[in-house]
N, C-alpha and C positions, 0 to 999 in steps of 0.2 A: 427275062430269066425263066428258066425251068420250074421254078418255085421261090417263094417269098417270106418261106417261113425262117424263124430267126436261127443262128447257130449258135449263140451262147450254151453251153454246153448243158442249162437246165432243160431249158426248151426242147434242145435236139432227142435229149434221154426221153422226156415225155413224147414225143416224137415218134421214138422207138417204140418205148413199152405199148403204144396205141397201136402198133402195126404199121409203121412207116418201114419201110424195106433200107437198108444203109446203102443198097445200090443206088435206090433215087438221089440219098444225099451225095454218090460220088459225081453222078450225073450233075447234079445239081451245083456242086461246087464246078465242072468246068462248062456250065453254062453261063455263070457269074465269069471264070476268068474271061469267056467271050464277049461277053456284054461288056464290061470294067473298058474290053481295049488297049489294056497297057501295057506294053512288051518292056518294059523297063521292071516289072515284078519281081517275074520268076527267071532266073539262071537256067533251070531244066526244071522239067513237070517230069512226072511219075508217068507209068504210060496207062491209060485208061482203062485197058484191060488187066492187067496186071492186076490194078486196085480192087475190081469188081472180084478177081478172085483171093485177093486177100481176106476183102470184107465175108468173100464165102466162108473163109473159115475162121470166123469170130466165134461162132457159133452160136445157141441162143442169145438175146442179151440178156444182160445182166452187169449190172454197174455194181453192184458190191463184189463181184469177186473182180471184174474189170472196171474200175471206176472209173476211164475215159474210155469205154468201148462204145466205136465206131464215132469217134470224135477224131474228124480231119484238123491238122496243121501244118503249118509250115517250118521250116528251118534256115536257118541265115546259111549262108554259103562257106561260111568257116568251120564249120560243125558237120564232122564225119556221119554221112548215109550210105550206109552198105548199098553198091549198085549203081550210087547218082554220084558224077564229078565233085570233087573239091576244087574251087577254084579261088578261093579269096577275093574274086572280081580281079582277078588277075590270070590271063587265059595261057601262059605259057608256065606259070605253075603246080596247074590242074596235074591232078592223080585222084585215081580211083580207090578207095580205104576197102580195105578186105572186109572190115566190120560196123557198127554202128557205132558213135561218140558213146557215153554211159548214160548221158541223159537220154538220149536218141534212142536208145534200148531197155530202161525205166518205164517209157513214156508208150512206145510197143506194145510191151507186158502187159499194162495196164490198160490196151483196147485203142490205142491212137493209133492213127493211121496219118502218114509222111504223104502229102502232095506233091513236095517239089524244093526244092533249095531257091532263097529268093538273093536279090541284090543286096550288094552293100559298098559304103566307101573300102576303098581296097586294103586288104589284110586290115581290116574293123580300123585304120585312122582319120576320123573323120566325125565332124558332127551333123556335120550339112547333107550328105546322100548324095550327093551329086562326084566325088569322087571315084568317077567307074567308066573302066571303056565304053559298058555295056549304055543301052538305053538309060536313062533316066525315071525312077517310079515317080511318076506324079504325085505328088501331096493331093491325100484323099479328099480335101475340103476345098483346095482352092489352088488347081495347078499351077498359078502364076510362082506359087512361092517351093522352098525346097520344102522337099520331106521329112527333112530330120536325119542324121547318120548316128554314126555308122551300119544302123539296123532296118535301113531303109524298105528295102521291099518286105522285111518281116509284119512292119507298122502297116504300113499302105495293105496289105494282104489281109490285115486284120480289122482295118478301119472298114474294107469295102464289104463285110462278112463272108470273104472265099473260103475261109478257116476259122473256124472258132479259138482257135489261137495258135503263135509263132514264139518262135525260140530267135534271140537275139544272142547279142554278146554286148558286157558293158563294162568300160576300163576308166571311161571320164563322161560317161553318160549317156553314152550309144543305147541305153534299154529304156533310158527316160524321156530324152530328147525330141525322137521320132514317135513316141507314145502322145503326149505334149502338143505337138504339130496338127495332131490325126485323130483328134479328141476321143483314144483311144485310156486303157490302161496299160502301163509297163511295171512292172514290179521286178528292182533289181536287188537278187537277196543279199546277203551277207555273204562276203567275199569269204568260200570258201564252201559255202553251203549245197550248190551242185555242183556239181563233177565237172573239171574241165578236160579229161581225159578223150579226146578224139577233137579234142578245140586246137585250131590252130591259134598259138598266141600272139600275142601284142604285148603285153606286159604281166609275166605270168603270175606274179606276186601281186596282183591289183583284178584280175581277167574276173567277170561271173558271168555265167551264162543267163541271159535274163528272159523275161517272159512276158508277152502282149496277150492282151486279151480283152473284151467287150465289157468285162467287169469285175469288179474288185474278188467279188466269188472265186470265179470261176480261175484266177491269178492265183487265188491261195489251193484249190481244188488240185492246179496242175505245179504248184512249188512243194503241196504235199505226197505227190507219188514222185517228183525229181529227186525232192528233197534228203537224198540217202550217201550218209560215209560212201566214200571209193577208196580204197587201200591201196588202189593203183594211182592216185593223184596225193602228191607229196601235200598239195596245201587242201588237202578238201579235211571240209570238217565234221562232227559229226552236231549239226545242227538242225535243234528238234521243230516238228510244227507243230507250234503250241502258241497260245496267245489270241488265237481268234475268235474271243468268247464275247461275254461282254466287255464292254470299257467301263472304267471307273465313270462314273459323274461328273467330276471337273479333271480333266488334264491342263496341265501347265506347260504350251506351247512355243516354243521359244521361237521368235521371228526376225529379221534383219532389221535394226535401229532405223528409223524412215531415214534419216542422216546416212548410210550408208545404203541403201538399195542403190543399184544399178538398172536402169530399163532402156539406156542409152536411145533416150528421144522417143522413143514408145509411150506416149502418154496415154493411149487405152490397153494396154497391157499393165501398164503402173495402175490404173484403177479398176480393171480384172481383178488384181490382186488384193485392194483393197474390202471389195466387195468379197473373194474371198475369205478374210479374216473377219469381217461381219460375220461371216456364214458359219465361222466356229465358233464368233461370241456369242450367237442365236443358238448354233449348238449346247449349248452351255461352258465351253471351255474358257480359259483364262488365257490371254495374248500376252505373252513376256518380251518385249523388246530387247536384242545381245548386238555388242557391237561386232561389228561382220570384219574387221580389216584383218583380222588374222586365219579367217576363212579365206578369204580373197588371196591373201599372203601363199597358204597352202595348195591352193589351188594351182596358181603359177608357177609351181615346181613342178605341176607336171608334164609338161612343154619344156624342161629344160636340165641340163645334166642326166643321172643319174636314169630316168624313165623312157628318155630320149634313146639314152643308148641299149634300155631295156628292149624298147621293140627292135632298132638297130639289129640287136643279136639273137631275137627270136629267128629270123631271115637271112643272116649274115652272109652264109655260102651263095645263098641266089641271087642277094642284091648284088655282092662282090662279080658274080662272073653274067648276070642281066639285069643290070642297071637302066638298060632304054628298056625295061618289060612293065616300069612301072607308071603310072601314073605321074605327068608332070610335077604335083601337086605333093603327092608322096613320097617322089622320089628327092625332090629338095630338104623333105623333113626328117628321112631316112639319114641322106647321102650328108647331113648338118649334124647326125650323129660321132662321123667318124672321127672327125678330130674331140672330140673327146676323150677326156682321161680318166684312170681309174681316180684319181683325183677328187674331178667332176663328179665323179658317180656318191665320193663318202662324203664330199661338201653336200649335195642336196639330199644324201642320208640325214646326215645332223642337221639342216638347215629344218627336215620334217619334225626330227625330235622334240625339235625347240618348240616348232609350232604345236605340235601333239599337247604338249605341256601345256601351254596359254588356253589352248582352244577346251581344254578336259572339263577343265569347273563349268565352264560356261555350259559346254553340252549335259553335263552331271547336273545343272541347276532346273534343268525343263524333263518333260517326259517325254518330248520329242520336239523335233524343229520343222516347220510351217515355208519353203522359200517357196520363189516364182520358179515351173520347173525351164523355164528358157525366158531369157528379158527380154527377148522381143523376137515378131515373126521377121525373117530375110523372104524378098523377092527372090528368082533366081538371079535377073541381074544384076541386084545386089550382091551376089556371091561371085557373080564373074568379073567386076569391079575390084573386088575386094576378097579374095578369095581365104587368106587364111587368118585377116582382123576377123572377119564375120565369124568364121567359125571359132576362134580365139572366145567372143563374145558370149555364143552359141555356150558356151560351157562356164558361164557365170559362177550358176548354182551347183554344177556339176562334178566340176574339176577334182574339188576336196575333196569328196566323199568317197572313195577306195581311199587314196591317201590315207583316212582316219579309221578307218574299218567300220563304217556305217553301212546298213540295210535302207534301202529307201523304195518308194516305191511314187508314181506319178499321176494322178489322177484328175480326170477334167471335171471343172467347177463350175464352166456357163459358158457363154458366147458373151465375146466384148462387144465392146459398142459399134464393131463395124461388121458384127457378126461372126467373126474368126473365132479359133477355138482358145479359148485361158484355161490353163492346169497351173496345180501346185506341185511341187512333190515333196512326201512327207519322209524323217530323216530320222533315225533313232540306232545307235549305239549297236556293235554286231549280236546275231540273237533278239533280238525284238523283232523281227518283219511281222509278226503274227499284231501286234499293236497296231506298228504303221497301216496295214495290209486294214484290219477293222477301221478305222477312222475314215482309211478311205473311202470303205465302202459306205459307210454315212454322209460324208462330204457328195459322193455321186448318188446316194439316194434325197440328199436335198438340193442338189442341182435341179433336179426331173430334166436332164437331158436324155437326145436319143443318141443312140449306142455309132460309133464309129460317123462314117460317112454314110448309116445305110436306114437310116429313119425307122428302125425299132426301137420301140421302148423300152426303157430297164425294166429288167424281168423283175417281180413281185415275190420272187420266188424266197423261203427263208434262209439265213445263213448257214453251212456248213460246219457245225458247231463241231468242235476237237473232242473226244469221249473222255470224259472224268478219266482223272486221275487219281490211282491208290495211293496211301500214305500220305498226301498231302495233310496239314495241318491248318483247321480254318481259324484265324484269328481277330476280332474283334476290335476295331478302332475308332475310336470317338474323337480325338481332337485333331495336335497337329499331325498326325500321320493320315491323316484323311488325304482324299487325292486331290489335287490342285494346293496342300498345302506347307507349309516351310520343311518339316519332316518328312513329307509320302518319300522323297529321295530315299531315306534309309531302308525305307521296305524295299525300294525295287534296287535296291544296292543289292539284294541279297535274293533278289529274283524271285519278290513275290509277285503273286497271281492276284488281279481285284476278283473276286466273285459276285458278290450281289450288293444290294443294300439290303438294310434290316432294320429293327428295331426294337428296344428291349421290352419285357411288359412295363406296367406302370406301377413298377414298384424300386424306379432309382430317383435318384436327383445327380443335375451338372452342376459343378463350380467351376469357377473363372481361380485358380491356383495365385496364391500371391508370390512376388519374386521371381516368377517363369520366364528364361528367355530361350526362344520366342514362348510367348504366351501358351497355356495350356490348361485345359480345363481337367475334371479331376470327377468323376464316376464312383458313386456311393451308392450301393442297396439301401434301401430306407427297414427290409422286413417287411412290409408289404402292406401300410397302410402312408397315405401322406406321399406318394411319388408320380413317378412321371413317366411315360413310356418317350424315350431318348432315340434320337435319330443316331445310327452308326455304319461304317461299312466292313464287311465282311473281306478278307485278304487269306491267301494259300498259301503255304511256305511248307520245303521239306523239312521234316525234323531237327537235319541239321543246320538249318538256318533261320528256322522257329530257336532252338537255341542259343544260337549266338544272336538274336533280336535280341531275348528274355535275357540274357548277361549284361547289356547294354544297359538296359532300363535302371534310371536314377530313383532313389528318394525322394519325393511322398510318392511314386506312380509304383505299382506292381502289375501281376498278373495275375487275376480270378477268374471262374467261372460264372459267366453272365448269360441270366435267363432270357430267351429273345420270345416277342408275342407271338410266334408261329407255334410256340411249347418245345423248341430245342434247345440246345444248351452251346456256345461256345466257352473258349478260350479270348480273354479280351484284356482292357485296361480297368484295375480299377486303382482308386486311391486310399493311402492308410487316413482314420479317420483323424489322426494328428496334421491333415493337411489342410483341414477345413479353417484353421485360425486364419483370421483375413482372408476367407475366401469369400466370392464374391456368388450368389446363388442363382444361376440362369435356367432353370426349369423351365419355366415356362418358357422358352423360345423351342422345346422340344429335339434342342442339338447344337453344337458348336458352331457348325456352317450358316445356319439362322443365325446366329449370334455375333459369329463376323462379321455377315455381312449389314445385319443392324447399326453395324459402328461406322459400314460406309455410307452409310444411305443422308 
C-alpha cells in the first residue's frame, strides 16, 4: 500500500494539521482498494481525478469550521450521490439522482469526501451480504464466511481502513450486523434521527441510515454533523447529540435471561458473550437478567404481514412489471408479499402493540440492554444451504429493535476462542444513542483490540465531549436515585444528564430512614462540627423537569442546598430532622453505595 497510516478520523486530522497533503490520502485510499482486491466492494468509484480536485478546494484545513474535512467515505448503494448510479444492487433499476440524499450533503458540508457507492443485499433485504448479482464482498476477517447485510460492502470498506467511515441503512439490523462480522463499529441511531430523504426505502417507518466506523468516536463525531431535523422527511426527527459525556458509575444493564439466549450451536460465540458481561462487571456495571420471549416474539413480526408488505410497496411498480430483475432470493420474499391483506397489515399492527406494552417495564427497568450483536458466524456455504433460516437467525438480536423505537449501536469486545471477531450491541430507548454510543466506547477501549481487519491500534485519542449546556439544573443525589439503583429510573424518566461525582464537606451525616420502600437513606447537615464528608452524584435536568422531580419528592425527603468539598453549592436531597426517629446512622461508610454494598458482602 501507498501508506500505512491509520484513517480514523483523529489520526488522519493530525495527519493534516502536520502537513500531510489530502491528495496523498486520495491516493492512498485507492492504493488500498488495489491491494484489498475485492471487486465485490464497491458498485462504482469516484473517478480519481475528480477527487484530487475536489479535495483542491477544501481549502486550508480546518476541522472546526469543517469537522470531517478531507475525511474519505463510503456510501451504501441505496443512498442518493449526485453523479454516481443508484442501483440498490439491482442493475435494471439504476437511475442517476440530480442531487445528493440529506445526509450525503450534511456530510459534504462538513469536509467528507464520497469515494464510491458500495454493495449491498438488493434494495437493503438481507442480513447475510451475499444477496447481489454483483461480486460478492468478502468478510474482512475471514472470507470463508459472509459479511453481514444488508450493508455489506459499506462494513468490508471500513474494516479494511479504505474509508474512515461508511453510511449504511438499517430496518432489522443491516448497520449492526455487518459491523459485528468485520470487528468493526456500526451505530444505528434512533429511527428518525438522520434523514432518509434520498434513501431508497425498505420499510419507510422502521428505515435509519446507519454508520461504520473504526471507533466508537469517530461513530458519534459523524452522527453529530448527520444528525439534523429534514423538514423534507415526514418521519425524521429532531434528535439532539447529547449524552456523550461521562457515564454514571454503575448502570443497570439489562441482558437475555441465560434460559433464553439463542447462539444456535455456536458455543464460542455463547462464551464471547459471556466474557463480555465480565467486561462490564469489571467495568463496574450491574447485569440485570430480562426474560427475552417477548423480544423474540417482536422480532418475528418483522418477516411477516404488515412489514412484508411495507417493503412490497416501497418497489411495487417495478417488481409488478420486472419481477425476473430481482434476485432469486428477494424476489420470493417480495413476490410472498402479495397476497397479503390490508387485514394482514392491522393484525401485525396490534399484534406489535401488545408486544410494546409487555416489553416497556422491562426495558424502563435497565439503563440499557447488553445482547450478542449476531448468535453466531454463517460460513458462506452455510448460507447456500440454507439461505433464508440463516439469515432468519442472523437477525436474533436485531429484529426488534426498529420495531420498539430503540437507538443501538454495535461494538466488538475481543476475538473468540477460534480467533473470529465477538461484538455486542448496546440497546436503549429512542434519544439515548449519546449513552449507548459512550459505553461503547469503553467496552472497545477495554478490549485493546486493533481496529477493523487492518492491525492499528485504537487511537488514545480523548473523547469528543458535547459543550455544556445552559439552563441545565445540577442536582445532588445520595441514595436511591443513584445510578445503578431502584429510583435512577425516575431521573432519566425525565431526561436527566449524570454529570460527575462529588462529595459533600464533612459537615453531614447519612441515615438509613425507617419504613422506606425501597430503602432510602436521609442527608442532614450537622452545622459543622461532628460530620462526615458523604459520597453523592451529581444529575442535569431542565427547569422543567428539575420541577416536576421536586413535586414528586415524599415526606421526610425534601430539597436543600448542599455544600460540596470542592466549595460549591448544589441543589440536592436532604431530610426533615423529624425523620431521624428510628433511623439508623451510616456515616462512617462515607455514602449509600458503600453501604449497600456492605449488606452484600
Amino acid at each position: 500500500m501507498n501508506d500505512e497510516r491509520a484513517f480514523d478520523i483523529g489520526s488522519l486530522h493530525a495527519a493534516y494539521a502536520a502537513g500531510w497533503p489530502v491528495s496523498e490520502m486520495i491516493e492512498t485510499v485507492f492504493a488500498r482498494i488495489e491491494a484489498v482486491a475485492d471487486p465485490g466492494i464497491f458498485l462504482h468509484l469516484a473517478d480519481k481525478q475528480a477527487l484530487l480536485e475536489e479535495a483542491a478546494h477544501l481549502g486550508r484545513f480546518d476541522q472546526k469550521t469543517k469537522p470531517l474535512w478531507g475525511i474519505p467515505f463510503a456510501v451504501k448503494d441505496n443512498i442518493d450521490v449526485s453523479g454516481m448510479p443508484t442501483t440498490a444492487a439491482c442493475p435494471d433499476y439504476a437511475y442517476r439522482p440530480e442531487k445528493d440524499a440529506t445526509v450525503v450533503r450534511l456530510l459534504k458540508a462538513a469536509g467528507a469526501i464520497v469515494i464510491g457507492k458500495t454493495n449491498l443485499d438488493q434494495f437493503a433485504t438481507g442480513l447475510v451480504g451475499v444477496r447481489s448479482p454483483y461480486p460478492i464482498p468478502r468478510n474482512a476477517i475471514d472470507a470463508t464466511l459472509v459479511p453481514g447485510g444488508s450493508s455489506s460492502g459499506s462494513a468490508v470498506a471500513t474494516a479494511h481502513g479504505i474509508v474512515s467511515f461508511a453510511l449504511g441503512t438499517d430496518t432489522a439490523g443491516s448497520g449492526r450486523i455487518p459491523a459485528g462480522l468485520n470487528n468493526i463499529v456500526g451505530l444505528k441511531p434512533s429511527v428518525g434521527a438522520l434523514s432518509t430523504t434520498g434513501v431508497i426505502p425498505a420499510c419507510r417507518t422502521l428505515d435509519c441510515v446507519s454508520i461504520f466506523t473504526l471507533t466508537a468516536d469517530d461513530a458519534w463525531i459523524v452522527f453529530s454533523v448527520a444528525g439534523k431535523h429534514d423538514p423534507a422527511d415526514a418521519y425524521s426527527k429532531s434528535t439532539s447529540a447529547t449524552g456523550y459525556g461521562p457515564l454514571p458509575p454503575v448502570l443497570a444493564i439489562g441482558v437475555p435471561a441465560k434460559e433464553d439466549r439463542q447462539f444456535f450451536g455456536d458455543d464460542a460465540m455463547e462464551a464471547a458473550y459471556e466474557a463480555s458481561l465480565d467486561m462490564l462487571t469489571a467495568l463496574g456495571h450491574r447485569i440485570v437478567e430480562l426474560p427475552f420471549a417477548d423480544f423474540y416474539a417482536t422480532a418475528n413480526l418483522l418477516y411477516e404481514g404488515a412489514w412484508v408488505a411495507e417493503r412490497y410497496a416501497a418497489v411495487k411498480g417495478f417488481f409488478d412489471s420486472s419481477e425476473a430483475s430481482f434476485h432469486p432470493v428477494t424476489r420470493k420474499i417480495y413476490g410472498g408479499a402479495k397476497s397479503l391483506s390490508a387485514a394482514d397489515a392491522f393484525n401485525g399492527l396490534y399484534a406489535l402493540q401488545a408486544l410494546k406494552q409487555k416489553v416497556a417495564p422491562l426495558i424502563a427497568s435497565v439503563d440499557l440492554l447488553c445482547v450478542p450483536t449476531a448468535p453466531r458466524h454463517y460460513t458462506r456455504a452455510e448460507l447456500d444451504a440454507e439461505p433464508i433460516r440463516e439469515n432468519s437467525r442472523l437477525g436474533t438480536y436485531t429484529n426488534f429493535v426498529n420495531l420498539l423505537d430503540m437507538c443501538g449501536i454495535s461494538v466488538p469486545t475481543g476475538k473468540r476462542a477460534d480467533g473470529l471477531p465477538a461484538s455486542v450491541t448496546l440497546l436503549a430507548p429512542s434519544g439515548r444513542d449519546g449513552l449507548t454510543a459512550r459505553l461503547a466506547r469503553n467496552i472497545h477501549a477495554a478490549s485493546r483490540l486493533t481496529l477493523g481487519a487492518t492491525g492499528w491500534s485504537l487511537p488514545a485519542n480523548p473523547a469528543p465531549m458535547e459543550p455544556p449546556e445552559s439552563g441545565l439544573i445540577d442536582l445532588a443525589v445520595v441514595g436511591a436515585h443513584l445510578s445503578g439503583m431502584p429510583l435512577n429510573g425516575q431521573l432519566r424518566a425525565l431526561g436527566a444528564r449524570f454529570s460527575r461525582v462529588a462529595s459533600t464537606t464533612n459537615a453531614y451525616r447519612l441515615y438509613v430512614l425507617a419504613g422506606q420502600t425501597p430503602p432510602k437513606p436521609g442527608l442532614i447537615r450537622t452545622g459543622g462540627n461532628g460530620g462526615e464528608a458523604i459520597d453523592l452524584e451529581i444529575w442535569k435536568l431542565t427547569p422543567e423537569a428539575f420541577g416536576l422531580f421536586v413535586a414528586a419528592i415524599p415526606s421526610p425527603l425534601g430539597i436543600g442546598t448542599i455544600q460540596l468539598s470542592d466549595g460549591t453549592a448544589v441543589k440536592g436531597f436532604l431530610a426533615e430532622p423529624a425523620a431521624l426517629e428510628g433511623a439508623q446512622d451510616i456515616s462512617s461508610y462515607g455514602g449509600w453505595r458503600a453501604y449497600v454494598q456492605s449488606l452484600a458482602a
